[in-house]
DSSP file (Angstrom, degrees, kcal/mol; ACC not computed):
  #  RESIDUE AA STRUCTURE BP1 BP2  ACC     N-H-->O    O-->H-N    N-H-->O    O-->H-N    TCO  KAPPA ALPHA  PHI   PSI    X-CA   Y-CA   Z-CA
    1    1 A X              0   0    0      0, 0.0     2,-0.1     0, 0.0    73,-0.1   0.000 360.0 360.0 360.0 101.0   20.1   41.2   38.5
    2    2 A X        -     0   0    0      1,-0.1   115,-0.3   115,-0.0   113,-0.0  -0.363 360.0-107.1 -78.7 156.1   17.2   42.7   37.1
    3    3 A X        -     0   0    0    113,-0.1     2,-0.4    -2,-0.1   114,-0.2  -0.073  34.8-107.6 -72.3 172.8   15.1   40.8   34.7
    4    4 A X        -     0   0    0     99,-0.1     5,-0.1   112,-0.1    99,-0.1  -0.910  38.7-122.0-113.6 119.4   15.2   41.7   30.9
    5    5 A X    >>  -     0   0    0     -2,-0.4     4,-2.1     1,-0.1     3,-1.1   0.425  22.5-101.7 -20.9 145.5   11.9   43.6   29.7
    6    6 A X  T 34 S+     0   0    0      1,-0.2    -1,-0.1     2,-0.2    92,-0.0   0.634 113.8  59.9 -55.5  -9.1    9.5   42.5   26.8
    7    7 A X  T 3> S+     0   0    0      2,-0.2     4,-1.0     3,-0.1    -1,-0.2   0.376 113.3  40.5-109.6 -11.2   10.3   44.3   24.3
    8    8 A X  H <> S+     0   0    0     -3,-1.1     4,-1.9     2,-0.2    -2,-0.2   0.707 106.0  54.0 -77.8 -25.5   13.7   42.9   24.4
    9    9 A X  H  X S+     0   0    0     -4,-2.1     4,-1.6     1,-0.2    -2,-0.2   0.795 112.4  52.9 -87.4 -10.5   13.2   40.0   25.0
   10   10 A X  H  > S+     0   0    0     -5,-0.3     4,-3.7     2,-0.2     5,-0.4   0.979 106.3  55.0 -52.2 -62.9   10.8   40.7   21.4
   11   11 A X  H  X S+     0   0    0     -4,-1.0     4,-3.5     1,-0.2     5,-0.3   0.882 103.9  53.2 -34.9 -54.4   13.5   42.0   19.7
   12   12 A X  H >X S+     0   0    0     -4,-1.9     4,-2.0     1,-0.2     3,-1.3   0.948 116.0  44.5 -47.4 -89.6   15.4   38.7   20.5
   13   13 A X  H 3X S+     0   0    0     -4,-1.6     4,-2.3     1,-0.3    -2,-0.2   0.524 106.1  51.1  24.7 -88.1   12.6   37.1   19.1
   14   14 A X  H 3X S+     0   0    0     -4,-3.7     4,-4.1     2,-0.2    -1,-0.3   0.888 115.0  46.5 -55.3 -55.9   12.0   38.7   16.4
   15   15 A X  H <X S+     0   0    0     -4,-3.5     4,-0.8    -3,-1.3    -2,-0.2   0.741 114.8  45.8 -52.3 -40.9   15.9   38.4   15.4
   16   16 A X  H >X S+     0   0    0     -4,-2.0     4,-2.9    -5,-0.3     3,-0.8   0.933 103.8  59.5 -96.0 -48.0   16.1   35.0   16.1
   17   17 A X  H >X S+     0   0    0     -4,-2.3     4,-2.0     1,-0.3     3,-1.4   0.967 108.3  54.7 -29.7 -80.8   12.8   33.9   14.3
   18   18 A X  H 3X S+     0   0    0     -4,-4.1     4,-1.8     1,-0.2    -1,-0.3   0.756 105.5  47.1  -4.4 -64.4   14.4   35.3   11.4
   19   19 A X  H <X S+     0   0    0     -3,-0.8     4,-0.8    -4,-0.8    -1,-0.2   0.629 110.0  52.0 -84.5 -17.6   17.5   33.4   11.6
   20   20 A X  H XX S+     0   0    0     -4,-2.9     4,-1.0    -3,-1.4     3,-0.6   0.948 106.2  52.7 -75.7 -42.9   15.8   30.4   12.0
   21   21 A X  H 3X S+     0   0    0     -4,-2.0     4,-2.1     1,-0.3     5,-0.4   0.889 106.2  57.1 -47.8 -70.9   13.4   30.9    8.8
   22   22 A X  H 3X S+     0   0    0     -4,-1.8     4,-0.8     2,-0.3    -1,-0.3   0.748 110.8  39.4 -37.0 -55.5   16.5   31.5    6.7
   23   23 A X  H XX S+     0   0    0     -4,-0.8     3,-4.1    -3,-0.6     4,-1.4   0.946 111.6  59.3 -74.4 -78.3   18.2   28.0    7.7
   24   24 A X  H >X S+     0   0    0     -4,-1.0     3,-2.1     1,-0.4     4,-1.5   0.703 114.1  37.7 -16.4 -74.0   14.7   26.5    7.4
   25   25 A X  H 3X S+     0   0    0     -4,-2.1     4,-0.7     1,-0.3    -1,-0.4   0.548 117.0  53.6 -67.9  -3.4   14.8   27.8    3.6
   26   26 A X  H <X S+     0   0    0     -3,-4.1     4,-1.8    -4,-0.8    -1,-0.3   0.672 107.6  43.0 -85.0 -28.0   18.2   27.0    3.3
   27   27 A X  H <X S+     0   0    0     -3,-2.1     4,-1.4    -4,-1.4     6,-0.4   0.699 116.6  51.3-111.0 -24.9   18.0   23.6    4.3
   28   28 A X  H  <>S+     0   0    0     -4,-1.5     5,-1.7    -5,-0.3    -2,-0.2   0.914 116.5  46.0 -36.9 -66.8   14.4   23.3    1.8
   29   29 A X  H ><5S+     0   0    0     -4,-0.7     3,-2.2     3,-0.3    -2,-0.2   0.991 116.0  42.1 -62.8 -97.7   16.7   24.9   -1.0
   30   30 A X  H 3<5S+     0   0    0     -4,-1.8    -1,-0.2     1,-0.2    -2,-0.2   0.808 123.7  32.8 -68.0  -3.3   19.6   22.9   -0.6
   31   31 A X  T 3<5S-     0   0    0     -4,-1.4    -2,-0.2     2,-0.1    -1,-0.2   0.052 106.2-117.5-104.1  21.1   18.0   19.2   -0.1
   32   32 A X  T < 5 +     0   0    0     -3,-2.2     2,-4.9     1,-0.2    -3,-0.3   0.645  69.2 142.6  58.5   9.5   15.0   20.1   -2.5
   33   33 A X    > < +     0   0    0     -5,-1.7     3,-1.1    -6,-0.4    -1,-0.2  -0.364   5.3 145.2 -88.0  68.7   12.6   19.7    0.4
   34   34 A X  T 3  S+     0   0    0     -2,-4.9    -1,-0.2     1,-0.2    -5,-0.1   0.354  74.5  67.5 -91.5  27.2   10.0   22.5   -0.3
   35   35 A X  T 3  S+     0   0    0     -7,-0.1    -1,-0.2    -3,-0.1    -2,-0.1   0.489  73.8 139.5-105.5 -27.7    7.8   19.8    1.3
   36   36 A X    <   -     0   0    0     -3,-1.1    -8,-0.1     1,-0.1     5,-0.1   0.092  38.7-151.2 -46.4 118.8    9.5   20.3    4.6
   37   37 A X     >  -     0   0    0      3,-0.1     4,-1.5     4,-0.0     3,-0.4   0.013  31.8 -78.5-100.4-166.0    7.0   20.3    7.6
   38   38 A X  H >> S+     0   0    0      1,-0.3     4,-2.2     2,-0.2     3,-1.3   0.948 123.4  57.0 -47.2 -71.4    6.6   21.5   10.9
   39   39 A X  H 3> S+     0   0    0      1,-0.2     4,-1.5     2,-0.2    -1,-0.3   0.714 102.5  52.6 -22.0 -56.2    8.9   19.1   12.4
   40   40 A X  H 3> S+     0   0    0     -3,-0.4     4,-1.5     2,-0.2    -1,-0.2   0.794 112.0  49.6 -38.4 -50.8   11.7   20.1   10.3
   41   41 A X  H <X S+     0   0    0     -4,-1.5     4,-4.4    -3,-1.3    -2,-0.2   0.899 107.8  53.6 -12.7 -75.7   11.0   23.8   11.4
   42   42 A X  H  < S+     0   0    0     -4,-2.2    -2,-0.2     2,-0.2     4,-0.2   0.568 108.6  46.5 -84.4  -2.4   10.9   22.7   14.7
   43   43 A X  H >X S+     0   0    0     -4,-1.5     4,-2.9     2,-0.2     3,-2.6   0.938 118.2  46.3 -52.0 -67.8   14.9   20.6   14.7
   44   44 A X  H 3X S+     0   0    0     -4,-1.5     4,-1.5     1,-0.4    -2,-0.2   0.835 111.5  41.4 -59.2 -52.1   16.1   23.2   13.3
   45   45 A X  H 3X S+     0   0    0     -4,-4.4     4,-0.5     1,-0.2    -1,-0.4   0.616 118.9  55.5 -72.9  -1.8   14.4   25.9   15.7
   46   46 A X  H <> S+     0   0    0     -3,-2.6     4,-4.8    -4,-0.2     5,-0.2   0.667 113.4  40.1 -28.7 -57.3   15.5   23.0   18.7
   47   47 A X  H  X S+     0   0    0     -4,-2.9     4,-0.9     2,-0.2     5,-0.2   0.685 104.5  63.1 -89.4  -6.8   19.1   23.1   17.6
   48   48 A X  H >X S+     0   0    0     -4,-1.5     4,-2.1    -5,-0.4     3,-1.1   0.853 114.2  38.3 -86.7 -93.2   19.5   26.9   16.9
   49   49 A X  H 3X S+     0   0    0     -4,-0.5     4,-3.2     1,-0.3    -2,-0.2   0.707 121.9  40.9  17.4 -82.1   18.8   27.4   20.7
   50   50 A X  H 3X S+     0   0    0     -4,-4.8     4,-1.0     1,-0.2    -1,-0.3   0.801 113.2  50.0 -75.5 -21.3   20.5   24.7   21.9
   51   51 A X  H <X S+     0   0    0     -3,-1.1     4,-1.0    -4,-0.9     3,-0.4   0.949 120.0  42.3 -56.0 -68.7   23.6   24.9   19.6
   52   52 A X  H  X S+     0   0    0     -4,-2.1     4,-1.2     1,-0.2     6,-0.9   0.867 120.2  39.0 -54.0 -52.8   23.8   29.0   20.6
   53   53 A X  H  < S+     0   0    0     -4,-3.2    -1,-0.2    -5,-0.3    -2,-0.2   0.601 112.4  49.5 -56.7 -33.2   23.2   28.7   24.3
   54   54 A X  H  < S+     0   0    0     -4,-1.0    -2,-0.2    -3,-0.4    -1,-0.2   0.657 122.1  38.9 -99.3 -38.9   24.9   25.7   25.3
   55   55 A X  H  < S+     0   0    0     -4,-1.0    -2,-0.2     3,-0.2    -3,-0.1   0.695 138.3   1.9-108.2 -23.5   28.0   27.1   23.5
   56   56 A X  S  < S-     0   0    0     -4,-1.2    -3,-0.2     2,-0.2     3,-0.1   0.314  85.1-119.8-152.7  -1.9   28.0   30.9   24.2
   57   57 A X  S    S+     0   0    0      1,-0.2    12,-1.2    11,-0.1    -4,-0.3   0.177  92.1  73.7 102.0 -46.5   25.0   31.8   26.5
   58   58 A X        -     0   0    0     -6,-0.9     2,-0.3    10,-0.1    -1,-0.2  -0.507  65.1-155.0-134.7 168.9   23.6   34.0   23.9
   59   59 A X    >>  -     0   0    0     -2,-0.2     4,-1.1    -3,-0.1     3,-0.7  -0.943  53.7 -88.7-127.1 154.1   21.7   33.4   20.3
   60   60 A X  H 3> S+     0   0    0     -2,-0.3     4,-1.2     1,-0.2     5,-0.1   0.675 128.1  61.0 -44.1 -34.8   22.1   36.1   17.9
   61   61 A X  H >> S+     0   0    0      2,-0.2     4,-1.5     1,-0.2     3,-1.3   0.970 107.5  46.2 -42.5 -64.1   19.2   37.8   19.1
   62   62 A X  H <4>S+     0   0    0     -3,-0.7     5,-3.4     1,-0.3    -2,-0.2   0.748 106.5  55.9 -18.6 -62.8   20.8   38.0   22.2
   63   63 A X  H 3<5S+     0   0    0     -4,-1.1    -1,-0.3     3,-0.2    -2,-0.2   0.632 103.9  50.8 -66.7 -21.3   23.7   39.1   21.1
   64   64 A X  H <<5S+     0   0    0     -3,-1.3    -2,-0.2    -4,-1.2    -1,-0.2   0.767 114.0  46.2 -58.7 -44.2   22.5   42.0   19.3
   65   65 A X  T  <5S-     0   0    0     -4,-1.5    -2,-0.2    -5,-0.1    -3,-0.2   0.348 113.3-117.7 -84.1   3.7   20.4   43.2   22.6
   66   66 A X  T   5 +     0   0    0     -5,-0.2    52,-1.1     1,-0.2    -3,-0.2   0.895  69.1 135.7  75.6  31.7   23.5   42.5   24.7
   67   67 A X  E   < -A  117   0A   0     -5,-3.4     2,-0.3    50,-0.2    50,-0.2  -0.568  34.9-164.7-113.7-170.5   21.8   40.0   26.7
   68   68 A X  E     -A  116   0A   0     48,-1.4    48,-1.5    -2,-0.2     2,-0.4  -0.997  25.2-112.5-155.0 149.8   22.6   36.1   28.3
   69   69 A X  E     +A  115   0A   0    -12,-1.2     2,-0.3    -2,-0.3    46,-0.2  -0.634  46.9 150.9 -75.2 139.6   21.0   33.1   29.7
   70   70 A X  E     -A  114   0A   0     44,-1.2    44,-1.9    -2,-0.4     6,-0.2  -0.938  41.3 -81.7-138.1 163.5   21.9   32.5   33.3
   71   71 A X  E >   -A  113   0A   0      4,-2.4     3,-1.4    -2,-0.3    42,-0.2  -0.120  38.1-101.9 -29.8 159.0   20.3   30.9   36.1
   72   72 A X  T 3  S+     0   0    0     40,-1.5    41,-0.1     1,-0.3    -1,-0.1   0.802 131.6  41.8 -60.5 -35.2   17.9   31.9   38.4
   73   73 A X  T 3  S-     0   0    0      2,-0.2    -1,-0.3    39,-0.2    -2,-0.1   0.016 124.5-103.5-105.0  34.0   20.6   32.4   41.0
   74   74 A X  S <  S+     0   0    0     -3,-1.4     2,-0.3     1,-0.1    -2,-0.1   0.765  80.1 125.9  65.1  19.6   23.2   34.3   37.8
   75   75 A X  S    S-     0   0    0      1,-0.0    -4,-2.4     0, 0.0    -2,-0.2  -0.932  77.3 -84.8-116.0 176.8   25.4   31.5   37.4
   76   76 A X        -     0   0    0     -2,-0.3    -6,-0.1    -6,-0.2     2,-0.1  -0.147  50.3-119.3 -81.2 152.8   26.1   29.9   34.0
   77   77 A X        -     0   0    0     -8,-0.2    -1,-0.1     1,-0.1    -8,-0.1  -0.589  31.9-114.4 -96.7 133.0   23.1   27.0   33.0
   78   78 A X     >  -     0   0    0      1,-0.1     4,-2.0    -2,-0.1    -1,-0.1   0.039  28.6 -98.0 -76.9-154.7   24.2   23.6   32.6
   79   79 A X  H  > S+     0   0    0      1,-0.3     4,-0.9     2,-0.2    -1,-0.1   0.904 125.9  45.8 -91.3 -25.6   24.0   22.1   29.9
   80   80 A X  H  > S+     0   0    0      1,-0.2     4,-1.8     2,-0.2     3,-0.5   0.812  99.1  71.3 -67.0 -12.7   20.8   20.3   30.8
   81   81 A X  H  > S+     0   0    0      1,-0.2     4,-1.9     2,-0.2    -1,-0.2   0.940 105.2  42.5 -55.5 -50.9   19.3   23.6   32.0
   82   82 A X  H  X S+     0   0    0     -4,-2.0     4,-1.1     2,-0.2    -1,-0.2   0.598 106.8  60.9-100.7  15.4   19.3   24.6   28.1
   83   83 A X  H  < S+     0   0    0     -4,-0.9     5,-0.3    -3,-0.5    -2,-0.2   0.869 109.2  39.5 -60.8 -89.2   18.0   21.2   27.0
   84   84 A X  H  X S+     0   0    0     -4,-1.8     4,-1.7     1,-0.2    -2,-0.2   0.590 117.4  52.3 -46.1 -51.8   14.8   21.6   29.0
   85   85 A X  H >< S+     0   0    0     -4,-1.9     3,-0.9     2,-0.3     4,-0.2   0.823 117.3  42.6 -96.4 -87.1   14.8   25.7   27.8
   86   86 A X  G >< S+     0   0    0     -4,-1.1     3,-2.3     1,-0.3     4,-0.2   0.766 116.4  46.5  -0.2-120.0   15.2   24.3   24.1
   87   87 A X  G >> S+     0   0    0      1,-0.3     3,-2.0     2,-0.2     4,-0.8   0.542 107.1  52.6   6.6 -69.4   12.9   21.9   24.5
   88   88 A X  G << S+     0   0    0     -4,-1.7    -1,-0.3    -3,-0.9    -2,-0.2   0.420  92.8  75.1 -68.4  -3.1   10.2   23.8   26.1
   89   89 A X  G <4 S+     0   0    0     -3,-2.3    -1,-0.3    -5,-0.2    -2,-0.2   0.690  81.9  72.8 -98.2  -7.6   10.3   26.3   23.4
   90   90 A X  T <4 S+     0   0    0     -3,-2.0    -2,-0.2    -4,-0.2    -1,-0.2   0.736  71.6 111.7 -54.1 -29.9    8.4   23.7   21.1
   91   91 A X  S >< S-     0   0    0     -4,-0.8     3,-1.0     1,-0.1     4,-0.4  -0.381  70.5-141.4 -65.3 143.9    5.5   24.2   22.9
   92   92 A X  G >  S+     0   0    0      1,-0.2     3,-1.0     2,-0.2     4,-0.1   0.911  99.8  49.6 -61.5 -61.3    2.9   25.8   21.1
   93   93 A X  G >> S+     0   0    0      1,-0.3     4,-0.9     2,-0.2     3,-0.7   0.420  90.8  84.3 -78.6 -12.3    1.6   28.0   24.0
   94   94 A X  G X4 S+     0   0    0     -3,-1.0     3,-0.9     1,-0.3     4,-0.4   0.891  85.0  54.4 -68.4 -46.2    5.3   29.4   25.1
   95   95 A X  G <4 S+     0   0    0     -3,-1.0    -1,-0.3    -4,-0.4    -2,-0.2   0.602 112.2  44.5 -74.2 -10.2    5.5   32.2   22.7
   96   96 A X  G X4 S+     0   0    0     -3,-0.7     3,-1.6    -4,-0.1     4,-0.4   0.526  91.0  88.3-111.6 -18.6    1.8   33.6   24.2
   97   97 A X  G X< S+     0   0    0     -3,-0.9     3,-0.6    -4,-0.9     5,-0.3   0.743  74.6  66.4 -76.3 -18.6    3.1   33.0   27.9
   98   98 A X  G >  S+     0   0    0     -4,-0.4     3,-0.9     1,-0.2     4,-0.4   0.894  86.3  76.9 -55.8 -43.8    4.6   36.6   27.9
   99   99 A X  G <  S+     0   0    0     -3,-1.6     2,-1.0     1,-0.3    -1,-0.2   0.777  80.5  68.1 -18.7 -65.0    0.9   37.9   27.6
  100  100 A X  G <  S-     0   0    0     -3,-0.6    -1,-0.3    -4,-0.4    -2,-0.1  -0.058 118.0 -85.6 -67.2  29.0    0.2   37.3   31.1
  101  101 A X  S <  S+     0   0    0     -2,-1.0    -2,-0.1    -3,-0.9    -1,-0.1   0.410  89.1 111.7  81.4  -5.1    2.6   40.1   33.1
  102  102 A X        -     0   0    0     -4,-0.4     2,-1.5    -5,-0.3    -3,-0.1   0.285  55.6-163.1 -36.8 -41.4    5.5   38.4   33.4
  103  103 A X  S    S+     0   0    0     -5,-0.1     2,-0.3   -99,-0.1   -99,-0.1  -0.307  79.8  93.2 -96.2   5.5    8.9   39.3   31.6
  104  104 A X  S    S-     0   0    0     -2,-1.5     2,-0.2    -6,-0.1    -2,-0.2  -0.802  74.8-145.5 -69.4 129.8    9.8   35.2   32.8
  105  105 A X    >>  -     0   0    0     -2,-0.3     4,-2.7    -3,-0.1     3,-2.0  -0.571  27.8 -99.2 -40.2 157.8    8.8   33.1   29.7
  106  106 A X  H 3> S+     0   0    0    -12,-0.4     4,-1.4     1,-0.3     5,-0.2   0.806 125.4  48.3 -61.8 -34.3    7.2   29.1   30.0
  107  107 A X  H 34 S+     0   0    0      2,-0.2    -1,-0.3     3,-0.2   -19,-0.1  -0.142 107.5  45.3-112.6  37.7   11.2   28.1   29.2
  108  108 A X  H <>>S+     0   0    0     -3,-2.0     4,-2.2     5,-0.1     5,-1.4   0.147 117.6  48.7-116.4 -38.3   12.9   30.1   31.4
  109  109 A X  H  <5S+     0   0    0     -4,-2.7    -2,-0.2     2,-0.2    -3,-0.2   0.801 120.7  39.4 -57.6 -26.0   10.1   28.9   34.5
  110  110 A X  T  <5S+     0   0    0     -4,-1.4    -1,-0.2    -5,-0.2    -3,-0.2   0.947 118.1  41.6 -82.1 -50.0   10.5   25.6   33.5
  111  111 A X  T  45S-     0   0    0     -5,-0.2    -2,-0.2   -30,-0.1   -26,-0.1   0.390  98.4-130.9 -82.5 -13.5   14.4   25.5   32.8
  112  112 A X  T  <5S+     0   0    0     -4,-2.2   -40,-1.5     1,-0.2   -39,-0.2   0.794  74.7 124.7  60.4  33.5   14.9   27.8   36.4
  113  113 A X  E   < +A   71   0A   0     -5,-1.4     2,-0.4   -42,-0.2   -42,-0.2  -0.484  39.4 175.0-103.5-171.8   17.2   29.8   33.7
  114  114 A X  E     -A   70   0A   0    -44,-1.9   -44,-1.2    -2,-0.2     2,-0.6  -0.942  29.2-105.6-169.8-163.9   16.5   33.9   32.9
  115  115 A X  E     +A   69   0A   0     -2,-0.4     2,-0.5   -46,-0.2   -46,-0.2  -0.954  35.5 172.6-135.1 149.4   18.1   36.9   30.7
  116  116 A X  E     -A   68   0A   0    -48,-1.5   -48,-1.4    -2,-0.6  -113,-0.1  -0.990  43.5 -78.2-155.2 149.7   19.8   39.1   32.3
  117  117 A X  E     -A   67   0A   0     -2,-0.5     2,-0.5  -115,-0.3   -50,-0.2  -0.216  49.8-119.1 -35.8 152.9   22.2   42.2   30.6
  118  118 A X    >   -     0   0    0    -52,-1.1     3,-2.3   -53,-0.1    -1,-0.1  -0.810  32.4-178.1-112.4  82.9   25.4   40.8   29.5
  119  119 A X  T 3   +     0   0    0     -2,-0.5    -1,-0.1     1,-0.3    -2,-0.1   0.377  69.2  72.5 -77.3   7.2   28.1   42.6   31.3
  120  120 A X  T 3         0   0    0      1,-0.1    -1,-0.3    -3,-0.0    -3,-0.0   0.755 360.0 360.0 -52.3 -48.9   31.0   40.9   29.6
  121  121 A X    <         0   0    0     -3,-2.3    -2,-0.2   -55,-0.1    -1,-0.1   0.415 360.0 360.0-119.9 360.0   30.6   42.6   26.6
């Protein structure tokens, strides 16, 4: 089980960043909240995660690059494995941690989860 590169795991990213902004303006739009702060941001981007992961493995980024959450040892992450991974993507410093030579992100080393190809589909 090979690791999944950086530039997927951008893609993912990218993809998913997306899909949160759009419910972030969606939820601004319909509750008039164009006041709506960081916090608000950062439920939603909390609950996109955990909603997607918990339920299917994958987030739509994911699912577009064919990939999945697992464990460290490949079998499927409970469900607290993608609380702490959710969680641990609030940190400010998580999105930079790729920088350093890795293809592991700060929430897959803390959560003992990883990405791996999705050979299901």
């Amino acid at each position: 089980m090979k690791s999944i590169d950086k530039a997927t795991r951008l893609i993912n990213y990218l993809n998913d960043l997306f899909v949160i902004y759009f419910c972030w303006l969606l939820f601004t739009y319909i509750f008039n909240a164009y006041k709506a702060s960081s916090l608000t941001f950062n439920i939603i981007m909390f609950l996109y995660y955990l909603i997607f992961e918990v339920t299917t493995g994958q987030t739509i980024g994911k699912m577009i690059t064919k990939t999945i959450v697992v464990k460290k040892d490949g079998t499927k992450p409970s469900f607290f494995n993608i609380l702490m991974r959710s969680f641990w993507r609030l940190i400010p410093f998580d999105t930079f941690s790729y920088l350093f030579g890795y293809e592991l992100g700060m929430h897959d080393i803390l959560s003992s989860t990883k990405l791996i190809k999705n050979t299901i589909n």
